[in-house]
C-alpha positions as CSV (number, residue, x, y, z in Angstrom):
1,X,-52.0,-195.1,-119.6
2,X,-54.7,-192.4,-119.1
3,X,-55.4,-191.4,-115.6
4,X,-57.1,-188.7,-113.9
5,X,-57.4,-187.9,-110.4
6,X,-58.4,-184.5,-108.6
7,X,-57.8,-184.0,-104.6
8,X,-59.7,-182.4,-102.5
9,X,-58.6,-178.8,-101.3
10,X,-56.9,-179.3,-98.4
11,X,-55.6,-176.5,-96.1
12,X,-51.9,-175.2,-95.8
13,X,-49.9,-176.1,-93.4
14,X,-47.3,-173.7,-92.2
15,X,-44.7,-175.9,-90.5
16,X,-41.9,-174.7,-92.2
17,X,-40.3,-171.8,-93.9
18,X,-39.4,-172.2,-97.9
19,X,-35.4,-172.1,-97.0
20,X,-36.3,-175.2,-95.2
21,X,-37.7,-177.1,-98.0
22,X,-36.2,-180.0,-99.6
23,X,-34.5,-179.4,-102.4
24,X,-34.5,-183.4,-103.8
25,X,-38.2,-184.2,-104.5
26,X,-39.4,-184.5,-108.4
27,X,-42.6,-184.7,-110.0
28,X,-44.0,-184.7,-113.9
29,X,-46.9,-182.8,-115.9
30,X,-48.8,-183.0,-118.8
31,X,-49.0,-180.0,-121.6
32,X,-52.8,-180.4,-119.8
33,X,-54.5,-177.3,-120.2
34,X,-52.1,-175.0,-118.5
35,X,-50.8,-172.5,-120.5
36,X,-48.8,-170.6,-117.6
37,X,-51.2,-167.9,-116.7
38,X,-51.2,-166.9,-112.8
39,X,-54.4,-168.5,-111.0
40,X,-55.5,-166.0,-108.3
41,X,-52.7,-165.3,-105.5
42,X,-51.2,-168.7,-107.1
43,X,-48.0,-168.3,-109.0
44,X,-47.4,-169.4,-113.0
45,X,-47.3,-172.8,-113.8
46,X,-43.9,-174.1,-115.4
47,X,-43.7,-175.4,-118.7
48,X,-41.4,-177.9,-118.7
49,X,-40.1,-180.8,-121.6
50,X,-38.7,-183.8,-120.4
51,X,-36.4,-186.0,-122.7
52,X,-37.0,-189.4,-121.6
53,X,-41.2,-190.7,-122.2
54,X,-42.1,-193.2,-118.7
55,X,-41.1,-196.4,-120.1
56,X,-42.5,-198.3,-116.9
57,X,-45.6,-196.6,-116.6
58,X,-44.6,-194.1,-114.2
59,X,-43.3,-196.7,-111.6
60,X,-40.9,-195.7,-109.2
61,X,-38.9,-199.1,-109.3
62,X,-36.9,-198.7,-112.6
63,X,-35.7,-195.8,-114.9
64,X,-39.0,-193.8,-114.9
65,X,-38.2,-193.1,-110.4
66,X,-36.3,-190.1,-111.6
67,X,-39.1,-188.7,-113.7
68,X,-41.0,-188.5,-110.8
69,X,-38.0,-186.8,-108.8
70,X,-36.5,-184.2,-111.1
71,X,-40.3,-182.9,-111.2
72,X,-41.0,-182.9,-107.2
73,X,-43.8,-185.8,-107.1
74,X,-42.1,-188.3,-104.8
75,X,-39.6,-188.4,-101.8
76,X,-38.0,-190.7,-99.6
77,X,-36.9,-191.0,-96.4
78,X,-33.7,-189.5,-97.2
79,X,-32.0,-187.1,-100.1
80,X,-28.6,-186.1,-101.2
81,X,-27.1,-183.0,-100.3
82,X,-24.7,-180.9,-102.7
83,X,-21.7,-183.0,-101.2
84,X,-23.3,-186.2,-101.7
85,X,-24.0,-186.6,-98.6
86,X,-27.4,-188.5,-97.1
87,X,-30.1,-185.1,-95.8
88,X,-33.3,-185.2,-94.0
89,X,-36.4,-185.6,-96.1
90,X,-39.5,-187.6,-94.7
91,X,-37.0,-188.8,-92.3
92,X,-36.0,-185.6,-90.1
93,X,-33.4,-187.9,-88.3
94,X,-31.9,-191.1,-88.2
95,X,-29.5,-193.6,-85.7
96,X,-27.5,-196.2,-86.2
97,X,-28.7,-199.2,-83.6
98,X,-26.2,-201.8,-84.5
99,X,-24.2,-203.6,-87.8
100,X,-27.7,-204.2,-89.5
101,X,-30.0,-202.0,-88.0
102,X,-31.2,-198.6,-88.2
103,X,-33.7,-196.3,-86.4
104,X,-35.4,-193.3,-88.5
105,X,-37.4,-190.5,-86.8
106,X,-39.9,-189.3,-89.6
107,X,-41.2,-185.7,-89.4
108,X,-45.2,-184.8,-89.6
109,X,-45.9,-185.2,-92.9
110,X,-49.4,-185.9,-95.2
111,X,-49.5,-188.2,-97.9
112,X,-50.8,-186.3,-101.4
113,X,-54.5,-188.5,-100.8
114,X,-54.7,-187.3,-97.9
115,X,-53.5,-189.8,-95.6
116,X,-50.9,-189.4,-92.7
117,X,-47.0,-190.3,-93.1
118,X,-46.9,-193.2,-90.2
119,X,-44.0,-195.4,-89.5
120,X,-46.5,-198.3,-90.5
121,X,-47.3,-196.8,-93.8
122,X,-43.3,-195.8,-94.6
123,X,-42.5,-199.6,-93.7
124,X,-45.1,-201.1,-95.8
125,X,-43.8,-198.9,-98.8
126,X,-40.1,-199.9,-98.4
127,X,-41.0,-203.6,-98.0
128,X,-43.3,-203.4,-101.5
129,X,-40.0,-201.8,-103.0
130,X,-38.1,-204.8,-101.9
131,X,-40.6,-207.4,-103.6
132,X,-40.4,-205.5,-107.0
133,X,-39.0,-207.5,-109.6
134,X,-36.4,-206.8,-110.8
135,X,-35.2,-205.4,-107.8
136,X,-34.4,-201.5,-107.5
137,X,-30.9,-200.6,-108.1
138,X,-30.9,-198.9,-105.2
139,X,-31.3,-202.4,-103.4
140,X,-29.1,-204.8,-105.3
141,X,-26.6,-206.4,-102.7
142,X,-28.9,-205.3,-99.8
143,X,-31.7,-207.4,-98.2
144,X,-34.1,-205.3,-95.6
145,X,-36.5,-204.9,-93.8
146,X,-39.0,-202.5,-92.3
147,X,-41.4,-202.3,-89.2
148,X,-42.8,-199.5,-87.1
149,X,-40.8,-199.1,-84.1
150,X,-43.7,-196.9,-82.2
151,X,-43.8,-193.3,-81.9
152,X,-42.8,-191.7,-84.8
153,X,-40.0,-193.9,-85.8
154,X,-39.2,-196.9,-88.5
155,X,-36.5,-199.3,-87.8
156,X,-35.0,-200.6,-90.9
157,X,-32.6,-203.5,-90.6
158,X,-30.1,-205.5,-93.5
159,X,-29.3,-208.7,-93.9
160,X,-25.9,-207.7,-93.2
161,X,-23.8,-204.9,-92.5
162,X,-24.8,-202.0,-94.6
163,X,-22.9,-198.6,-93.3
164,X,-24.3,-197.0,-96.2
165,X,-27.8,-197.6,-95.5
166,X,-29.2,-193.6,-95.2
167,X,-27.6,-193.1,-98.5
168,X,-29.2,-196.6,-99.9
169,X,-32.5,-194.8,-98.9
170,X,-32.0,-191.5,-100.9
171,X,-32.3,-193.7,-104.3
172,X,-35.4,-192.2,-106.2
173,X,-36.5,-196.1,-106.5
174,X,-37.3,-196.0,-102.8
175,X,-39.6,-193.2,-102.5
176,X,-42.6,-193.6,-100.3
177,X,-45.8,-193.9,-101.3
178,X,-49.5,-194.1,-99.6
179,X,-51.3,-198.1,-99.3
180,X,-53.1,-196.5,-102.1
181,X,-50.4,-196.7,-104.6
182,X,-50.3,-200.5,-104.4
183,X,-53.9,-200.9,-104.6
184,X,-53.2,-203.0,-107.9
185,X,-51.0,-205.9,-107.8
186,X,-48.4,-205.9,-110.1
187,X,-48.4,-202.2,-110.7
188,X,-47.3,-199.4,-108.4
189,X,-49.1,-196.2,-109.2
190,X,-47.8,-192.8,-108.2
191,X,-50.9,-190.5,-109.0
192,X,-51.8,-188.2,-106.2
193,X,-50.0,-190.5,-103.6
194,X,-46.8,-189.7,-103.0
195,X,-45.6,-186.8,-100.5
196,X,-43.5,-184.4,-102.7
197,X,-43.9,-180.2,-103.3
198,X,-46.8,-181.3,-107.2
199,X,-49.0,-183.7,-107.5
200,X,-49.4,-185.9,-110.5
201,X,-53.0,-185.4,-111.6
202,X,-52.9,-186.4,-115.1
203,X,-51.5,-188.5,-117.6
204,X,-52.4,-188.3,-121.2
205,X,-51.2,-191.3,-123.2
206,X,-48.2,-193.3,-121.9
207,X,-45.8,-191.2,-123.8
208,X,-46.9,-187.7,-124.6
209,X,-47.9,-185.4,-121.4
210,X,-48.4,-185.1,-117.6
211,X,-49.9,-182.8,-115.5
212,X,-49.2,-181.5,-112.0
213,X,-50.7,-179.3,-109.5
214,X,-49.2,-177.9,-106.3
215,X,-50.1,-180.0,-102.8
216,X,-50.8,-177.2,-100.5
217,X,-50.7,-179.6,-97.9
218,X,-46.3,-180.4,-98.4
219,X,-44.6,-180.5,-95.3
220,X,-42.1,-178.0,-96.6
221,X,-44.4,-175.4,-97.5
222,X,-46.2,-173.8,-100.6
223,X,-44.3,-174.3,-104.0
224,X,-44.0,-170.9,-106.0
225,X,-45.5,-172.6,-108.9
226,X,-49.0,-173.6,-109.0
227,X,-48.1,-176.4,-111.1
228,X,-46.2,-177.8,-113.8
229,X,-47.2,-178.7,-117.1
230,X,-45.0,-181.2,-118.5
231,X,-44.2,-182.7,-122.1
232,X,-42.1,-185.5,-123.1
233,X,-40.4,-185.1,-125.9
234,X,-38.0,-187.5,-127.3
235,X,-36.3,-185.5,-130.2
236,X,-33.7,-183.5,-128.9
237,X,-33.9,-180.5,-131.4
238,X,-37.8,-181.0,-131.1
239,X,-37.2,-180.0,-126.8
240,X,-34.8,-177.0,-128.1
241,X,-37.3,-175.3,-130.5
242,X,-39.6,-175.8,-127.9
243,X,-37.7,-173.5,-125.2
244,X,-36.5,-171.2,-128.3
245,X,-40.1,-170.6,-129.4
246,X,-41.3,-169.8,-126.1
247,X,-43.2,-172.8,-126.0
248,X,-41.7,-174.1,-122.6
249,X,-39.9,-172.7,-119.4
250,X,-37.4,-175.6,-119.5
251,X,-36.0,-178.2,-121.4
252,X,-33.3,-181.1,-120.5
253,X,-30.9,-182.7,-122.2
254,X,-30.6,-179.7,-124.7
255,X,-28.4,-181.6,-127.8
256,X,-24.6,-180.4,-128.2
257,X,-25.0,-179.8,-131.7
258,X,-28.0,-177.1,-130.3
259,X,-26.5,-175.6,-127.8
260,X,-24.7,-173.0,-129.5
261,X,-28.3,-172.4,-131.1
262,X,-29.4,-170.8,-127.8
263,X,-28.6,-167.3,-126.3
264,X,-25.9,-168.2,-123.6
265,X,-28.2,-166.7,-121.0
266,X,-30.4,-169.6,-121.2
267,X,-27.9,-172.5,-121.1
268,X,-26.8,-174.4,-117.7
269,X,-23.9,-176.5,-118.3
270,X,-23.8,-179.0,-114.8
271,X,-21.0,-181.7,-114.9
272,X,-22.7,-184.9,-113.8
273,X,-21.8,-188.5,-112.8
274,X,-23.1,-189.3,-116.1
275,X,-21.1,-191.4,-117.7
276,X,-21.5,-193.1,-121.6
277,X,-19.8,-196.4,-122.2
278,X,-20.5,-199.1,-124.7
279,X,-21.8,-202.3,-122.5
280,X,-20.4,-205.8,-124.6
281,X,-22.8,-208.7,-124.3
282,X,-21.0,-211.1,-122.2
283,X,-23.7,-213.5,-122.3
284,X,-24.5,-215.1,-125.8
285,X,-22.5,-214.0,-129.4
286,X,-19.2,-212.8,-130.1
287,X,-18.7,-210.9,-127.1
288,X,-18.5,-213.6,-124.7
289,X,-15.0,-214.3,-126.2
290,X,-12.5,-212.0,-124.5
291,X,-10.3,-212.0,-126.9
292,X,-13.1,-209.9,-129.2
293,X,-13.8,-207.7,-126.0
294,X,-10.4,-206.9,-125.8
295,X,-10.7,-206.2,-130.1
296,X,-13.4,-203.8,-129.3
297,X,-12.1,-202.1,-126.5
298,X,-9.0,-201.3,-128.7
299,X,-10.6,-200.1,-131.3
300,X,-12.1,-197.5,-129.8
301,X,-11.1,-193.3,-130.2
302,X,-12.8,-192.2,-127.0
303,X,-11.4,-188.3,-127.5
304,X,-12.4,-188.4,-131.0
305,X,-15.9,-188.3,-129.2
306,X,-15.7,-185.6,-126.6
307,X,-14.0,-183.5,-129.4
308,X,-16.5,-184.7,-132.0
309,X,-19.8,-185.7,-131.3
310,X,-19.7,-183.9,-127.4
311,X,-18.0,-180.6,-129.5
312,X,-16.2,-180.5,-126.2
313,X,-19.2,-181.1,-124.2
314,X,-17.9,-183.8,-122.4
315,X,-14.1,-185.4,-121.0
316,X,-13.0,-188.6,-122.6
317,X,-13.7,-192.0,-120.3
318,X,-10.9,-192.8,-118.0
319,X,-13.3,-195.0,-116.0
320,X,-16.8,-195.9,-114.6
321,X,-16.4,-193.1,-112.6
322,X,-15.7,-189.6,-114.4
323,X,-14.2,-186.1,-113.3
324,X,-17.4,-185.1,-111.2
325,X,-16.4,-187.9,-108.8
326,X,-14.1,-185.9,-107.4
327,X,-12.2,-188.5,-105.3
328,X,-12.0,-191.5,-107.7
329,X,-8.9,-190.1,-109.7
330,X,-6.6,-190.1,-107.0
331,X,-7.7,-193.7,-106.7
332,X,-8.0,-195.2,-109.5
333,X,-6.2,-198.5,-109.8
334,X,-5.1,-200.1,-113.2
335,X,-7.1,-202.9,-114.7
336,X,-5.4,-206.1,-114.9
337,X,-5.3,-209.3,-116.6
338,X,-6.9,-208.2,-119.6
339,X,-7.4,-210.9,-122.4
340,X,-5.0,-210.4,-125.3
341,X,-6.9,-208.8,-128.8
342,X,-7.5,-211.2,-131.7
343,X,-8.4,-209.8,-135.1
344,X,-12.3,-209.5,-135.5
345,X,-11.6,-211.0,-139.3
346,X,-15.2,-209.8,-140.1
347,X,-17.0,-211.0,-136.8
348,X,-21.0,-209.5,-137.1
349,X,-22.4,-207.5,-134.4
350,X,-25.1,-205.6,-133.6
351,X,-24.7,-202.4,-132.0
352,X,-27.9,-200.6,-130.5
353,X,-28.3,-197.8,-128.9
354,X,-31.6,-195.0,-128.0
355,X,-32.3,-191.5,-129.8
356,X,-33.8,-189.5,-126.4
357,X,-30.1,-188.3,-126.1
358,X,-29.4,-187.0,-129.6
359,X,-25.5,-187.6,-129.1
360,X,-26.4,-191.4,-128.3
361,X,-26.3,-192.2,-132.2
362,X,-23.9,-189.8,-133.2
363,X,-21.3,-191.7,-130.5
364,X,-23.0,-195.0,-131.9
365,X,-22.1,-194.3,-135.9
366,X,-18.8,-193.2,-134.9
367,X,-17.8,-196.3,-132.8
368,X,-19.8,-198.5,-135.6
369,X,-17.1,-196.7,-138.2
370,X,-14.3,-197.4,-135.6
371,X,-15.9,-201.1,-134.9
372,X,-15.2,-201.7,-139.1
373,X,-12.1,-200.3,-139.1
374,X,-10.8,-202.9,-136.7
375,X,-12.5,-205.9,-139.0
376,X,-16.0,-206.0,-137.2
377,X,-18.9,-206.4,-139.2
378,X,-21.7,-203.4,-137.6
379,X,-24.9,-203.1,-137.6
380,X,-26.7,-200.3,-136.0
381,X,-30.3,-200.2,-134.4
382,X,-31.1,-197.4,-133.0
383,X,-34.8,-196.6,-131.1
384,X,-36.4,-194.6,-128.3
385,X,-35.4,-195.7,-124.8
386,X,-38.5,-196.9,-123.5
387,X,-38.8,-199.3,-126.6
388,X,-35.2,-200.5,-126.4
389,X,-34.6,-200.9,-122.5
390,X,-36.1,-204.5,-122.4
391,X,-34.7,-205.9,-125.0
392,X,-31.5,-204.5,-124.0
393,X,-31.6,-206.0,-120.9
394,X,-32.8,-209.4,-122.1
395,X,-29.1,-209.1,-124.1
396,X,-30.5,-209.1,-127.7
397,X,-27.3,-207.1,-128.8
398,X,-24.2,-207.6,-128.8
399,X,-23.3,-203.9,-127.6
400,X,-25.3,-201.6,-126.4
401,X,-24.7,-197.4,-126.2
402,X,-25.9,-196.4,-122.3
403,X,-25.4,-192.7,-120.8
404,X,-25.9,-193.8,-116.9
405,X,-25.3,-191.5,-114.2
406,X,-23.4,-193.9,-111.4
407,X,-24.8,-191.9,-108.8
408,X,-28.5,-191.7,-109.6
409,X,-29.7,-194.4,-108.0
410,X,-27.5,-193.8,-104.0
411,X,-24.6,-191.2,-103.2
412,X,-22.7,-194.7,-102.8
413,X,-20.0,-195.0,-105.3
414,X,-20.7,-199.2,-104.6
415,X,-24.2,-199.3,-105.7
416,X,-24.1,-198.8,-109.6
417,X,-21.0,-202.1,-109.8
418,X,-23.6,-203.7,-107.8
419,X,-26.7,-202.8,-109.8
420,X,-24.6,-203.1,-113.0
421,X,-22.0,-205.2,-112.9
422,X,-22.8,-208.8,-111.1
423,X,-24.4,-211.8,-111.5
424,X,-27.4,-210.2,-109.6
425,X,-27.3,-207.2,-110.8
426,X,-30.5,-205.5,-111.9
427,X,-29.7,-203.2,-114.3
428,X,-26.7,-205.3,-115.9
429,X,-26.9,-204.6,-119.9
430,X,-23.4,-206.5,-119.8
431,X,-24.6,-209.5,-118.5
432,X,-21.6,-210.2,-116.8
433,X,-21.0,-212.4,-114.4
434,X,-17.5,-213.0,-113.0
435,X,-16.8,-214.2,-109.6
436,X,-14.0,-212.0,-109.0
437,X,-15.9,-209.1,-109.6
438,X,-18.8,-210.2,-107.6
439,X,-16.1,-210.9,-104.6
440,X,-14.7,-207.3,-105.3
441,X,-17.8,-205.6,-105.3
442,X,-19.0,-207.7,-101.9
443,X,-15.9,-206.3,-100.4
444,X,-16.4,-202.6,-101.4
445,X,-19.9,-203.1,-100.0
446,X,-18.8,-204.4,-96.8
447,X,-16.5,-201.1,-96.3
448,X,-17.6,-199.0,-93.4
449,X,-14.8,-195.9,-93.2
450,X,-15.7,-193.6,-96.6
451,X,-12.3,-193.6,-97.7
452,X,-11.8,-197.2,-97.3
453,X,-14.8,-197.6,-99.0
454,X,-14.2,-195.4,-102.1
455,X,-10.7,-197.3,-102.4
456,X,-12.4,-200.2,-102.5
457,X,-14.9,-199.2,-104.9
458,X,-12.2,-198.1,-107.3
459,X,-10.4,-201.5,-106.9
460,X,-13.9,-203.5,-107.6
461,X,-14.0,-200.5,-111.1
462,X,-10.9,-202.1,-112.1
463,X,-11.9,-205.7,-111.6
464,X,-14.8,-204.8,-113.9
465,X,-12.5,-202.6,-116.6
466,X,-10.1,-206.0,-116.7
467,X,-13.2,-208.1,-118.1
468,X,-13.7,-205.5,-121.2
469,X,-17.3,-205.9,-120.5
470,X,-17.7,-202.3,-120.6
471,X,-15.8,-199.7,-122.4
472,X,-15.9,-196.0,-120.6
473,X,-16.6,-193.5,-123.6
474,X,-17.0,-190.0,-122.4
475,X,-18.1,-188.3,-119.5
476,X,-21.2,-186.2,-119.8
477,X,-21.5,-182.7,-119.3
478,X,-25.4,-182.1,-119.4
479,X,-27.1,-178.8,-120.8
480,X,-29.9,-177.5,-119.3
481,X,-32.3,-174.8,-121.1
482,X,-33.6,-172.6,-119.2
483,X,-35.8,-169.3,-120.2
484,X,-34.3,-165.9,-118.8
485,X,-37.7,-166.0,-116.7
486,X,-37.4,-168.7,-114.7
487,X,-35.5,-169.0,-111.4
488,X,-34.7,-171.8,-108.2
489,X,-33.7,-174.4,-111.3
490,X,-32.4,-177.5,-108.9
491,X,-29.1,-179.0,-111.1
492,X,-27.1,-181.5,-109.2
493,X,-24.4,-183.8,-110.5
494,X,-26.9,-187.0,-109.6
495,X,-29.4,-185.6,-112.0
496,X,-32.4,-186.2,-109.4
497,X,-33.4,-182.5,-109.4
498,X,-35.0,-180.2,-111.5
499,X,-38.4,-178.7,-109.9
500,X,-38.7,-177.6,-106.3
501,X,-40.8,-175.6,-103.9
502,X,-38.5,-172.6,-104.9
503,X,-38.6,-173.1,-108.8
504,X,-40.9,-169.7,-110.5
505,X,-41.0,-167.8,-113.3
């Protein structure tokens, strides 16, 4: 995709102070032509390399929303605090009205075309999010709606109870956009119309760069940076020379076997909700047997990776949810009624798994090696994520190598078994579908009181664990580069942040 758009100069708005700024917005950038000089009174532009190329062209409803977040392009009604917890964002405000319904008070706020932040235009966003196909992750097990309620305010009400609902609403997938973005049907585009701190202004190719310019006219006030010039860049020691050499301010996802390649100054380790598990194809081959699930599972060394191929990087899986969910340990239940293990006896599978996290194929060659051990038959296919993702989901292998941060898409620990894990799941590389998960997972949902709800959620995790479908490897610590320059770095657990209106070199 090639696209170039340029706004019209607008002027600032001082409504409020920097400290007051959002801190969850995200945006991308090109290599363009900025090459990080100061413009006038305007400060540098960051050099940033991305690890994952937009394998949805840029739409916000699938794995390319937290592109557009971690660089400070789109917002939503609501973010995440450090706690988890749902923040103001376009929404300054919010009530609950009833079991399904909920009233939001948005704050005065300009879309980056131009246009005013209405209730109307917020509802009409959130119900195009809700026709997307598949459906965001964010929504899975949820049915709303959206309508002005007058004033300044949206109502937004569920099909049924949803006590969750302001969290629901932080998922990157449900950023708002201006009627402009949905000009073309079947495509959502996010050039110069969302509402965050930069602007996507160009895109050059699908895969290779994006540029960004600062929107004087943000709610939250001037960005330090004029802009951001961004690269993806797939090869993880590729995005690590890149920050060495000077040739970037950042770069994500900095490989374990570089990081002791960079001066310590320059290297953020963040434990994350990320967690890396091998997802067993429930759905057509060997894996729909149990019995082979169970094989697999048991076959696995999952310290032999966080000593190995993490070099301590990461803890070994215990669960869907990892260490950095602080809560779930304490309530974790057992999984139960696990099939019994029958010897693979030379069963073939293919195991597949995607390079833009250099660890990925490391983990995958080990657990192939493992796999053959136990008297599986392995072969390994490994390719860049944006040319893997559908025919992952489509269940073309019989396992499949995912890092997926469980609190990406909401704060609510319910969402990814929802999104992941049942028979209407969007993002469910598994392709399981069990009715006793799908009942534990409604009940979780259902919860209202957060400790009842986490308790639940952890019952539902061990529902899922008992079907072998997936197999918790390691939990990720992620490693950020960052040059001795730069400052106001957003790193968060959920992995939504990066860029903000306080982020300058």
């Amino acid at each position: 995709m090639t696209a170039m758009r340029f706004r019209r100069t607008r002027p600032a708005r001082l409504l409020l102070g920097l400290a007051l700024a959002p801190l969850l917005t995200g945006c991308f950038a090109s290599a363009g032509d900025g090459n990080g000089e100061t413009t006038g009174t305007s400060g540098s532009r960051l050099r940033v390399a991305l690890a994952f190329p937009p394998a949805e062209n840029l739409s916000p409803y699938g794995a390319d929303a937290t592109i557009l977040s971690r660089l400070g392009v789109t917002e939503g009604l609501t973010s995440l605090d450090a706690n988890g917890s749902a923040a103001p964002a376009l929404a300054r405000s919010w009530q609950r009205e009833s079991d399904r319904g909920w009233l939001f008070t948005l704050r005065e706020a300009t879309f980056q075309d131009g246009t005013d932040v209405t209730p109307a235009r917020v509802a009409a966003a959130l119900t195009h999010a809700t026709e997307a196909k598949p459906a965001p992750a964010a929504l899975s097990g949820v049915t709303l709606t959206a309508e002005s309620a007058g004033g300044d305010r949206v109502r937004v009400t569920t099909n049924s109870p949803d006590p969750v609902l302001p969290l629901r609403l932080a998922g990157p997938a449900l950023a708002v956009l201006s009627p402009k973005a949905y000009e073309e049907k079947g495509r959502v585009d996010p050039v110069g119309t969302a509402t965050g701190p930069f602007e996507l202004t160009k895109v050059t190719g699908s895969t290779a760069a994006a540029t960004l310019d600062r929107f004087d006219d943000y709610w939250g006030g001037l960005a330090h940076a004029s802009g951001i010039d961004a690269r993806f860049i797939a090869d993880g020691t590729a995005r690590t020379n890149a920050l060495r050499t000077g040739q970037v301010d950042m770069a994500e996802a900095i490989p374990v076997a570089q990081v002791a390649t960079l001066d310590p100054a320059v290297r953020r380790e963040t434990a994350t909700t990320r967690t890396t598990s091998l997802q067993l194809n429930t759905r057509a081959g060997p894996f729909t047997d149990p019995k082979l699930r169970a094989a697999a599972r048991e076959a696995l060394d999952t310290g032999a990776l966080a000593k190995g191929v993490h070099e301590g990087h990461a803890d070994a899986g215990t669960g869907i949810y990892g260490p950095a969910v602080t809560w779930a340990a304490g309530k974790r239940e057992q999984p139960a009624g696990r099939a019994e293990a029958r010897v693979p006896d030379g069963t073939p599978i293919t195991l597949a798994t995607y390079d833009n996290r250099p660890e990925l194929p490391e983990a995958a060659q080990v657990l192939k090696q493992q796999l053959e051990r136990a008297g599986f038959r392995v072969e390994l296919e490994v390719r860049e994520y944006s040319r893997i993702e559908s025919d992952a989901l489509a269940g073309k292998f019989d396992a499949f190598v995912v890092a997926r941060n469980t609190q990406v898409d909401t704060g609510d620990p319910v969402a990814v078994l929802a999104s992941d894990y049942t028979c209407d799941g969007g993002y469910n590389l598994a392709l399981l579908c069990d009715k006793d998960v799908d009942r534990a997972v409604a009940k979780a949902q259902a919860a209202a009181d957060t400790s009842a709800r986490q308790s639940a959620a952890m019952a539902a995790e061990a529902e899922i664990l008992g079907t072998d479908a997936v197999v918790p490897l390691v939990h990720q610590r992620v490693v950020t580069g960052v040059g001795d320059s730069v400052e106001g770095v957003l790193l968060d657990p959920y992995e939504r942040t990066l860029v903000g209106t306080g982020t300058r070199r």
